[in-house]
VMD Tcl script that builds the backbone (N, CA, C; Angstrom):
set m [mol new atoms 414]
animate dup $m
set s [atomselect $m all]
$s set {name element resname resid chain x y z} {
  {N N UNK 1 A -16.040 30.138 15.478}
  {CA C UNK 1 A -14.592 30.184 15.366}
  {C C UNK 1 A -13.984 29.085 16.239}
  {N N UNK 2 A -12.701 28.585 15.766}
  {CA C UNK 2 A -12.377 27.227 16.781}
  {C C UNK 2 A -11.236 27.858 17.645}
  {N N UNK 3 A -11.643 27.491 18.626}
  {CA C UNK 3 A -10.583 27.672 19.677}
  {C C UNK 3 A -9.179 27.114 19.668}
  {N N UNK 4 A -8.125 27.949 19.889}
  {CA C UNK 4 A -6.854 27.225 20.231}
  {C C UNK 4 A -6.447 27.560 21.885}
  {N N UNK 5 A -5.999 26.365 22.331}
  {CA C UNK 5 A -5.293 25.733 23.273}
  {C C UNK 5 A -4.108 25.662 23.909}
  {N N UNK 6 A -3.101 26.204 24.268}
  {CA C UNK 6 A -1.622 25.917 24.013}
  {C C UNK 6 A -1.611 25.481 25.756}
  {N N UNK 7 A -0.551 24.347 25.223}
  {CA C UNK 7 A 0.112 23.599 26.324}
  {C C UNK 7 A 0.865 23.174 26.025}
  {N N UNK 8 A 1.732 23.226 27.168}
  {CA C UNK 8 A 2.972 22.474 27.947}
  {C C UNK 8 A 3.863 21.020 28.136}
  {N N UNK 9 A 4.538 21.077 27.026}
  {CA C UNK 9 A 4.814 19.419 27.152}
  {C C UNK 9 A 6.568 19.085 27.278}
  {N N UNK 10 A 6.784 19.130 28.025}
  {CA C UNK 10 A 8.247 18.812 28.160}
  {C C UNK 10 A 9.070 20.108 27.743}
  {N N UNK 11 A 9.147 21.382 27.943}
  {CA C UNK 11 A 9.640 22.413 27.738}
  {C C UNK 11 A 8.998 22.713 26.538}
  {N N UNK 12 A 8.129 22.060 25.470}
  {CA C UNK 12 A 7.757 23.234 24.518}
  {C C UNK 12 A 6.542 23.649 24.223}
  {N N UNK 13 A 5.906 24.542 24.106}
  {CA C UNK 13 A 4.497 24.719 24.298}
  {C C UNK 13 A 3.887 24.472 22.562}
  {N N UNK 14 A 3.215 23.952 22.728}
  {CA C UNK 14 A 2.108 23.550 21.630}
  {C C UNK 14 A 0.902 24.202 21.509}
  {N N UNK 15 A 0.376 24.881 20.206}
  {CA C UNK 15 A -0.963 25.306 20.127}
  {C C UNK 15 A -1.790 24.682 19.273}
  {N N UNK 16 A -2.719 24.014 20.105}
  {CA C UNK 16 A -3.794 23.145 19.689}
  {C C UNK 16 A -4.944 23.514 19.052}
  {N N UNK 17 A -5.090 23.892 17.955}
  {CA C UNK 17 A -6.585 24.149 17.322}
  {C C UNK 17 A -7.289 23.019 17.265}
  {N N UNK 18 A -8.766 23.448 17.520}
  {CA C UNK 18 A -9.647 22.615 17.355}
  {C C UNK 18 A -9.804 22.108 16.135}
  {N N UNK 19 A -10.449 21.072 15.722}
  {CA C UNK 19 A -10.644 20.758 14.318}
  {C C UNK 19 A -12.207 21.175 14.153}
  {N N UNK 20 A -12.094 21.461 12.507}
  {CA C UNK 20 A -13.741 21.294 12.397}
  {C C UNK 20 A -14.414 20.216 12.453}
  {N N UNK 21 A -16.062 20.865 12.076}
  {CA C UNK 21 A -16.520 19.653 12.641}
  {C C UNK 21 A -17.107 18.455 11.893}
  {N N UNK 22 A -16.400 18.516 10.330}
  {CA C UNK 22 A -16.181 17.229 9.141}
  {C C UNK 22 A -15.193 16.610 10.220}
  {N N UNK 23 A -13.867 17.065 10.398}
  {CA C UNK 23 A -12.548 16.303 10.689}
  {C C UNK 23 A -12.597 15.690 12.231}
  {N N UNK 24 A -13.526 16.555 12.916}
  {CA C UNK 24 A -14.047 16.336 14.146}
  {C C UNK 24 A -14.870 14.805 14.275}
  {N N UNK 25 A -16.064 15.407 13.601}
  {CA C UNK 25 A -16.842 14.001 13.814}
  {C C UNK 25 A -15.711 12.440 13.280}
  {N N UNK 26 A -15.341 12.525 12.553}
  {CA C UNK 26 A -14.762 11.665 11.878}
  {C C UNK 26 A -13.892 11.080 12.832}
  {N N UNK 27 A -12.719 11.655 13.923}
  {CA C UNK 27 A -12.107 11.435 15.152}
  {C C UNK 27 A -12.574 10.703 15.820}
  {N N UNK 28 A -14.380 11.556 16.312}
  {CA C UNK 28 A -15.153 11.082 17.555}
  {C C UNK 28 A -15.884 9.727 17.096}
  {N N UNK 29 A -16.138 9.402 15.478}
  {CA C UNK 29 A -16.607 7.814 15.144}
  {C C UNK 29 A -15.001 6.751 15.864}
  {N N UNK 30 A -13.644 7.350 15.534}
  {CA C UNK 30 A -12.961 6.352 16.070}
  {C C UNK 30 A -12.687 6.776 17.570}
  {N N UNK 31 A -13.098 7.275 18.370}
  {CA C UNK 31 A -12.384 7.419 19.532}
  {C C UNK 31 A -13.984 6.338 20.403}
  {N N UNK 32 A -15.242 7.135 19.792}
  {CA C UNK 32 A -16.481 5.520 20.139}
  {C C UNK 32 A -15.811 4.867 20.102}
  {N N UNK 33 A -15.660 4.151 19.258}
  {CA C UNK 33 A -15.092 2.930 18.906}
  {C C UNK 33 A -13.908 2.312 19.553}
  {N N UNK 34 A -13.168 2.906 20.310}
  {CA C UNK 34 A -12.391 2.764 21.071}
  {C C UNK 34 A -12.510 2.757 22.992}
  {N N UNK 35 A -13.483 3.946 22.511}
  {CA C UNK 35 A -13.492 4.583 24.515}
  {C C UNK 35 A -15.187 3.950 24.904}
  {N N UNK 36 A -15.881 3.620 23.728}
  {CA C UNK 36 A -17.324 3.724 24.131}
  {C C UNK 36 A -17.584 2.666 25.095}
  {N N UNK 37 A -16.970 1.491 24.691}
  {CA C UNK 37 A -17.578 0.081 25.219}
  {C C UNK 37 A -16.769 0.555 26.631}
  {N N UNK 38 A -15.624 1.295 26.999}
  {CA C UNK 38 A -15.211 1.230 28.522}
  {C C UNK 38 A -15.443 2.496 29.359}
  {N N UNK 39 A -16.736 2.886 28.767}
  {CA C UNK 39 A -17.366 4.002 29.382}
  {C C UNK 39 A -17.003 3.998 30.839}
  {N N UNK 40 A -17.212 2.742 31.529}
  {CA C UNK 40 A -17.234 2.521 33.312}
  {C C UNK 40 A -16.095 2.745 33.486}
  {N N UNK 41 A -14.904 2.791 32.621}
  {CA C UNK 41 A -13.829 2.913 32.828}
  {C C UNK 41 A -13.048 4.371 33.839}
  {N N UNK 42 A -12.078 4.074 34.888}
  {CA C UNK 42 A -11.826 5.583 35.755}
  {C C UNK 42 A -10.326 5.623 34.770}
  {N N UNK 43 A -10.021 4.856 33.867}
  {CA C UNK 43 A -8.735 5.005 33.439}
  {C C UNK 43 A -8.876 5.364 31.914}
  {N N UNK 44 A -9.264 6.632 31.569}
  {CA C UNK 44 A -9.828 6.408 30.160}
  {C C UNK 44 A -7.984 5.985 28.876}
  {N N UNK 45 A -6.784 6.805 29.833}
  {CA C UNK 45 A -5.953 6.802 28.911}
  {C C UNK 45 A -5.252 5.145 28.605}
  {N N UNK 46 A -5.300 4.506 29.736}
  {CA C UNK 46 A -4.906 3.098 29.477}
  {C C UNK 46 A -5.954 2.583 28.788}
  {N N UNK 47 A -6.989 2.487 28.376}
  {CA C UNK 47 A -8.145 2.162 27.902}
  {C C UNK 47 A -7.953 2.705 26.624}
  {N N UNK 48 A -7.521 3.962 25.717}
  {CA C UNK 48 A -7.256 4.288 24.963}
  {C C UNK 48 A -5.722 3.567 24.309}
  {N N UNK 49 A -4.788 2.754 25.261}
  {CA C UNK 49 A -3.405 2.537 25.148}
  {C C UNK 49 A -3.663 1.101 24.595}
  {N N UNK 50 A -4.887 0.405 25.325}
  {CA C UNK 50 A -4.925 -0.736 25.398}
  {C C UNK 50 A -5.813 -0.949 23.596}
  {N N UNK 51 A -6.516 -0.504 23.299}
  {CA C UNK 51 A -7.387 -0.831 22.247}
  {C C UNK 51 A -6.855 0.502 21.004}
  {N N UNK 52 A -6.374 0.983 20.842}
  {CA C UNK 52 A -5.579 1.822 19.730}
  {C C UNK 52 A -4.900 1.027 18.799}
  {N N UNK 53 A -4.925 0.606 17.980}
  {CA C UNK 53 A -4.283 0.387 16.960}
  {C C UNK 53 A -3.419 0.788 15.952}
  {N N UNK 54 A -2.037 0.596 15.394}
  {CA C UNK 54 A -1.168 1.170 14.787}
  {C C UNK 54 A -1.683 2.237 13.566}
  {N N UNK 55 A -2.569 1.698 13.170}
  {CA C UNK 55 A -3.479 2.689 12.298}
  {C C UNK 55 A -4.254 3.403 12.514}
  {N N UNK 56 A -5.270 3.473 13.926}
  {CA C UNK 56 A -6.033 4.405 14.634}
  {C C UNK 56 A -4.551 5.753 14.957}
  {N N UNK 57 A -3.375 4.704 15.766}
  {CA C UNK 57 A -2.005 6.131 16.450}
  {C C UNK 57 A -1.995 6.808 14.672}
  {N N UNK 58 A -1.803 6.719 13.780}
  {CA C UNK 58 A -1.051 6.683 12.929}
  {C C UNK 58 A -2.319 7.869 12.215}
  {N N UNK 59 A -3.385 7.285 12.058}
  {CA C UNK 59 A -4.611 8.207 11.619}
  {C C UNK 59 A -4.543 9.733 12.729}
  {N N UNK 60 A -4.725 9.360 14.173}
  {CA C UNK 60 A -4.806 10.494 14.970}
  {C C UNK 60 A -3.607 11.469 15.024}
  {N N UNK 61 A -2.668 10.573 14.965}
  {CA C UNK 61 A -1.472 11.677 15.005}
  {C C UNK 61 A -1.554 12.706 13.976}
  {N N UNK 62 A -1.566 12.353 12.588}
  {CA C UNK 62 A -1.641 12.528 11.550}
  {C C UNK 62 A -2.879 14.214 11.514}
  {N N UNK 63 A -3.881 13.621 12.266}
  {CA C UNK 63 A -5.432 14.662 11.731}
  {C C UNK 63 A -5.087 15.894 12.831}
  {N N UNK 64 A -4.298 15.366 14.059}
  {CA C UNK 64 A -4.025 16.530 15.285}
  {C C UNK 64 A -2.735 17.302 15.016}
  {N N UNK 65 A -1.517 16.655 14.005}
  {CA C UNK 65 A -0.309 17.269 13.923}
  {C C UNK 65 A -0.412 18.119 12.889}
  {N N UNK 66 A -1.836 18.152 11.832}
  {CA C UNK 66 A -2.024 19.066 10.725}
  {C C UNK 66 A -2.741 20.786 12.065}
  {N N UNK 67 A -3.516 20.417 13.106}
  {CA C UNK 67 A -3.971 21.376 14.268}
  {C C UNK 67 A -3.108 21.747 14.930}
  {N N UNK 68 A -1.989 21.087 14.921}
  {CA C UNK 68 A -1.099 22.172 16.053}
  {C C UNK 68 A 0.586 22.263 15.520}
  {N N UNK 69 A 0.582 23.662 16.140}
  {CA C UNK 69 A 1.599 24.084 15.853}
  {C C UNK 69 A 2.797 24.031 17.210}
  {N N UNK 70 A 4.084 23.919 17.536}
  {CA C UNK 70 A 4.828 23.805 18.298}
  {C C UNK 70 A 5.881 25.112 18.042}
  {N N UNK 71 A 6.165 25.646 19.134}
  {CA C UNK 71 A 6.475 27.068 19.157}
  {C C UNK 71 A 8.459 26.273 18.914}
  {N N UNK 72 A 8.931 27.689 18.056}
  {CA C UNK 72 A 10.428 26.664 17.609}
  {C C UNK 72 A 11.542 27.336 18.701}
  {N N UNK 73 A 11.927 26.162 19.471}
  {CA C UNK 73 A 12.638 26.469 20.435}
  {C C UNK 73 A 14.395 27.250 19.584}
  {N N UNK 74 A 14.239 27.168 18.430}
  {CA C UNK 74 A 15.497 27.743 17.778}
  {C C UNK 74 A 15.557 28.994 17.565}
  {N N UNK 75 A 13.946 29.466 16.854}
  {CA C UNK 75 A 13.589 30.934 17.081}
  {C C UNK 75 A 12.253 31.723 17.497}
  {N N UNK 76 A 12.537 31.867 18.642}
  {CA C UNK 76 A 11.784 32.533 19.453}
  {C C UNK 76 A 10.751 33.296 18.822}
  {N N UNK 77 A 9.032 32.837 18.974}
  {CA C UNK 77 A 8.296 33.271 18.065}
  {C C UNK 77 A 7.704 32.874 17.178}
  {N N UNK 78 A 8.633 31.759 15.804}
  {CA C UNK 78 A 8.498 31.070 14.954}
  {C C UNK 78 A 7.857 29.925 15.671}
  {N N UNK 79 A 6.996 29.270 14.683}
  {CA C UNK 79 A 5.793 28.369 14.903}
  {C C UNK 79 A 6.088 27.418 13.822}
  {N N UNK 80 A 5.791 26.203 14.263}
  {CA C UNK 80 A 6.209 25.057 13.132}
  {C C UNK 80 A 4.633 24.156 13.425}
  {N N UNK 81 A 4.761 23.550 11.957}
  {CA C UNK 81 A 3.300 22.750 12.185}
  {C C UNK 81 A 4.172 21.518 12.669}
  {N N UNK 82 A 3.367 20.934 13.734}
  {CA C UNK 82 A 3.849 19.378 14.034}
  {C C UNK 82 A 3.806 18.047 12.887}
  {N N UNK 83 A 3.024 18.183 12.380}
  {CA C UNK 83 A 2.920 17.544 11.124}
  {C C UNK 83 A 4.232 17.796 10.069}
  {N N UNK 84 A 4.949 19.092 10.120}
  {CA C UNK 84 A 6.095 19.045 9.543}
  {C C UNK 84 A 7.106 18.539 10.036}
  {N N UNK 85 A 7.173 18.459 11.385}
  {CA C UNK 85 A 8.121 18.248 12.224}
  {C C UNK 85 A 8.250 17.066 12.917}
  {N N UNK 86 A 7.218 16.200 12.700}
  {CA C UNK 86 A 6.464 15.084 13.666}
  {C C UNK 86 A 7.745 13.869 13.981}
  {N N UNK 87 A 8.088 13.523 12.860}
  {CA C UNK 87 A 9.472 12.251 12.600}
  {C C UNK 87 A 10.694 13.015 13.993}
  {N N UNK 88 A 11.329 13.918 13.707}
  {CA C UNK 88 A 12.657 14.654 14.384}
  {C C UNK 88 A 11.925 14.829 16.031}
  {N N UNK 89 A 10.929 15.787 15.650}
  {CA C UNK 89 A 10.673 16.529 17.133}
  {C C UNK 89 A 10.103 15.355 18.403}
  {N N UNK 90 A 9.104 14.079 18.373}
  {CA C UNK 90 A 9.324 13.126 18.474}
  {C C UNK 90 A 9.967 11.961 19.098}
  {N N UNK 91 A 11.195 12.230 17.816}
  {CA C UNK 91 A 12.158 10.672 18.293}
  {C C UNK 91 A 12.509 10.735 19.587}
  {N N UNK 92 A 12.548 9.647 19.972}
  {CA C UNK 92 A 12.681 9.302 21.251}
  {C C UNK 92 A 11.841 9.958 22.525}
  {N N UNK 93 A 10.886 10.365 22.106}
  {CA C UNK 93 A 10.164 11.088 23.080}
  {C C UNK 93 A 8.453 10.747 23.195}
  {N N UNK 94 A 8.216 9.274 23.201}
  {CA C UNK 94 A 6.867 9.150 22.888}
  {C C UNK 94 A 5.883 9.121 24.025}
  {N N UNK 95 A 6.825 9.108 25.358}
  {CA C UNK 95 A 5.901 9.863 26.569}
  {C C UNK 95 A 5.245 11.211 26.228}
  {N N UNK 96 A 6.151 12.139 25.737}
  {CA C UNK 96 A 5.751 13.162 25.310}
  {C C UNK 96 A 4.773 13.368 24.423}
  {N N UNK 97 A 4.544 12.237 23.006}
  {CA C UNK 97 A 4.136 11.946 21.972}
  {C C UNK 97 A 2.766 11.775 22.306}
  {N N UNK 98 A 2.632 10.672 23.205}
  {CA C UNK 98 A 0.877 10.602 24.223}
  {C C UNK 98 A 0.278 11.455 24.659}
  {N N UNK 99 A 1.489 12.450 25.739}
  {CA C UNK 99 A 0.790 13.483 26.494}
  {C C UNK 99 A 0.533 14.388 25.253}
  {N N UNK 100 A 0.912 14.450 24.360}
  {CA C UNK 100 A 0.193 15.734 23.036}
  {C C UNK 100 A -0.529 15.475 22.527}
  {N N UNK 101 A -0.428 14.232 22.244}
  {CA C UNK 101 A -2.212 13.349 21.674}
  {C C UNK 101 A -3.000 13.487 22.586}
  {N N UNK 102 A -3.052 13.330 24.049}
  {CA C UNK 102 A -4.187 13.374 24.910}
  {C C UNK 102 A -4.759 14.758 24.981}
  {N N UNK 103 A -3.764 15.755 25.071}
  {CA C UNK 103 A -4.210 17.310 25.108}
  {C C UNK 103 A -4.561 17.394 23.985}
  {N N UNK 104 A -4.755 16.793 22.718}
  {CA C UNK 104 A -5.148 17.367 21.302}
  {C C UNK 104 A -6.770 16.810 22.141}
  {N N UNK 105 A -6.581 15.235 22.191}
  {CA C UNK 105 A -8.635 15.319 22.589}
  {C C UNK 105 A -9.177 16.153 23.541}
  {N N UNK 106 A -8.318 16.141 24.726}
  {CA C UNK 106 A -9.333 17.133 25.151}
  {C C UNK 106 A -9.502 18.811 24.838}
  {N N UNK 107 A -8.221 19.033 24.008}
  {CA C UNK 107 A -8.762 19.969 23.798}
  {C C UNK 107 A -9.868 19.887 22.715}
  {N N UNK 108 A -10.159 19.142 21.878}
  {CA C UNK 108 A -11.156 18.944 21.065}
  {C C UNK 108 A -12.879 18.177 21.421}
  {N N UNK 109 A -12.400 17.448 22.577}
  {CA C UNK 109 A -13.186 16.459 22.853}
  {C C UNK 109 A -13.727 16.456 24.583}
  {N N UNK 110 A -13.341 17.846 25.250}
  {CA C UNK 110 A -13.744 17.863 26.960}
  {C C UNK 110 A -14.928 17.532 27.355}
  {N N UNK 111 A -15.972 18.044 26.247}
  {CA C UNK 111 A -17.285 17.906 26.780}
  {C C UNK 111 A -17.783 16.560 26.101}
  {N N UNK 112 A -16.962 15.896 25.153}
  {CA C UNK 112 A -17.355 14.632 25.202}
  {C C UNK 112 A -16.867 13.418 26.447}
  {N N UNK 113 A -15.591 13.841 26.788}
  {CA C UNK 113 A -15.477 12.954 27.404}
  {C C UNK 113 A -15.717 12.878 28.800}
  {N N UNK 114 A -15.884 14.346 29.393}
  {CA C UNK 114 A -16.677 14.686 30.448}
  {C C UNK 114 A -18.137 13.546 30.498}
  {N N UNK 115 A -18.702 14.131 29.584}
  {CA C UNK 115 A -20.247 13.235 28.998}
  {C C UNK 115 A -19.754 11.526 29.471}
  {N N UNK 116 A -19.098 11.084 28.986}
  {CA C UNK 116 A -18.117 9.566 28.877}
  {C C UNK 116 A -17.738 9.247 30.194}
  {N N UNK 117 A -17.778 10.042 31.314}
  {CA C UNK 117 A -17.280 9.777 32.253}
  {C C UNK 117 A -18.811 9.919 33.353}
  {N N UNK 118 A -19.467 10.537 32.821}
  {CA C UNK 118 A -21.070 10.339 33.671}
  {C C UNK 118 A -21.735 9.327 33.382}
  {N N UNK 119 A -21.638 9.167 31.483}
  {CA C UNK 119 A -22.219 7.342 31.542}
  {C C UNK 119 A -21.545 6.459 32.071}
  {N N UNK 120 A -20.375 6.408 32.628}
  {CA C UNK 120 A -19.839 5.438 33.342}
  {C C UNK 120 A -20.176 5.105 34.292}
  {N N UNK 121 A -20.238 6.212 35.366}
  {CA C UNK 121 A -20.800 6.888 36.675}
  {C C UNK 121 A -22.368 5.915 36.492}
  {N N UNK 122 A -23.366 6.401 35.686}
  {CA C UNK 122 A -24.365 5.813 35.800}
  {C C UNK 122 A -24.491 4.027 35.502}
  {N N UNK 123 A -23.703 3.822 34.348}
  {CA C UNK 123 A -23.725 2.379 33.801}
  {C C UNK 123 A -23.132 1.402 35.346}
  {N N UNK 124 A -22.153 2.360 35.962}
  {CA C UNK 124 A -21.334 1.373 37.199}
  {C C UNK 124 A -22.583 1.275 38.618}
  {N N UNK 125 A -23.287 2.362 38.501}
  {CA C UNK 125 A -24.259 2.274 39.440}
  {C C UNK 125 A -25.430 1.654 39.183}
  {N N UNK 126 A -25.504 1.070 38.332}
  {CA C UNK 126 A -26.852 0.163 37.140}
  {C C UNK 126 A -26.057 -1.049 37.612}
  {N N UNK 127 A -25.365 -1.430 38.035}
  {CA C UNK 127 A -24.760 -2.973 38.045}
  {C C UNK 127 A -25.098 -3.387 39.404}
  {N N UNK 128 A -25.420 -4.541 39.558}
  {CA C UNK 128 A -25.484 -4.692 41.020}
  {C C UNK 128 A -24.392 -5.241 41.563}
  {N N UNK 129 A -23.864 -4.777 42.643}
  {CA C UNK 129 A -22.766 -5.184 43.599}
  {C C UNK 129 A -21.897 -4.190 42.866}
  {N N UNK 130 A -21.507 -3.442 41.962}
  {CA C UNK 130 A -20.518 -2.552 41.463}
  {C C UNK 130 A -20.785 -1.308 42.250}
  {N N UNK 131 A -19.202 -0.667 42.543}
  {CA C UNK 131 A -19.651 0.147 43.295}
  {C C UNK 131 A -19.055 1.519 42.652}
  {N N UNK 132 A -20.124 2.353 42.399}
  {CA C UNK 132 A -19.813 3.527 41.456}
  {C C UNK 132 A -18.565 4.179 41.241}
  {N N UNK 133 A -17.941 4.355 40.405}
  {CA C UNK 133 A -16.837 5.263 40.544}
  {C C UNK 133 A -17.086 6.859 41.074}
  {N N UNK 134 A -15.764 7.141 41.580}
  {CA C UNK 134 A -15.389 8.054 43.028}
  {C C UNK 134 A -16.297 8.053 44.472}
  {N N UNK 135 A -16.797 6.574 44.871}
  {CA C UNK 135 A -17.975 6.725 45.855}
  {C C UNK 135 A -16.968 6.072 46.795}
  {N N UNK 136 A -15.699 5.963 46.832}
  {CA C UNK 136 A -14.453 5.856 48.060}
  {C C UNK 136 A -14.645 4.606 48.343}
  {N N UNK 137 A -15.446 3.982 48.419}
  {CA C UNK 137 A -15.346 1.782 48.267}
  {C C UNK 137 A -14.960 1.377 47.739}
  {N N UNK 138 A -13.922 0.271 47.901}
  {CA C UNK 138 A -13.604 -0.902 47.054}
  {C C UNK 138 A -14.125 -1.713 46.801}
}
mol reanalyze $m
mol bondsrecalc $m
mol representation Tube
mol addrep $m
């Protein structure tokens, strides 16, 4: 059964279902493709900001706003899919727009990117003169 998630984003809470794991894998081929090569990376979300493409935002928004629903601040209770709502609820709010995309991966993706953050750990300590991430040296 897939787990849902709900969080907190600027006063409205969102519930994040997981995707399966057709719609899943399919995510995690583009998020490789994006996060893999900066595994060493301690900044995974600028790293995600920096190499995303209008059609990667546009694909992800799209596969996570059909998974979650946003609780309707009009009536208490009522649940709207974000995908219906995505254009209005949104505008002007694309700080917000990130922080719901980022909680859609991890809620889908923790133990991958957990994983993503130990090959880094190891790949930065494989380098010589690099000095591992969180080992307090500059």
């Amino acid at each position: 059964m897939r787990d849902t998630k709900v969080h907190e984003i600027d006063g409205y809470r969102y519930h994040v279902q997981q995707l399966g794991a057709k719609s899943g894998r399919a995510v995690l081929a583009k998020l490789l493709g994006i996060l893999g090569p900066a595994a060493d990376s301690q900044e995974p979300i600028a790293r995600l900001a920096e190499k995303l493409t209008d059609a990667d935002l546009d694909y992800l928004c799209d596969v996570f706003g059909k998974a979650t629903q946003v609780e309707n601040t009009d009536k208490p209770g009522a649940m709207l899919r974000v995908c219906d709502v995505f254009d209005d609820h949104f505008a002007g709010r694309y700080g917000a727009m990130l922080r719901w995309l980022w909680v859609c991966l991890e809620t889908n993706y923790a133990d991958f990117l957990g994983e993503l953050s130990k090959i880094g750990a190891r790949v930065g300590a494989a380098i010589p003169g690099k000095t591992p991430p969180g080992s307090g040296s500059a």
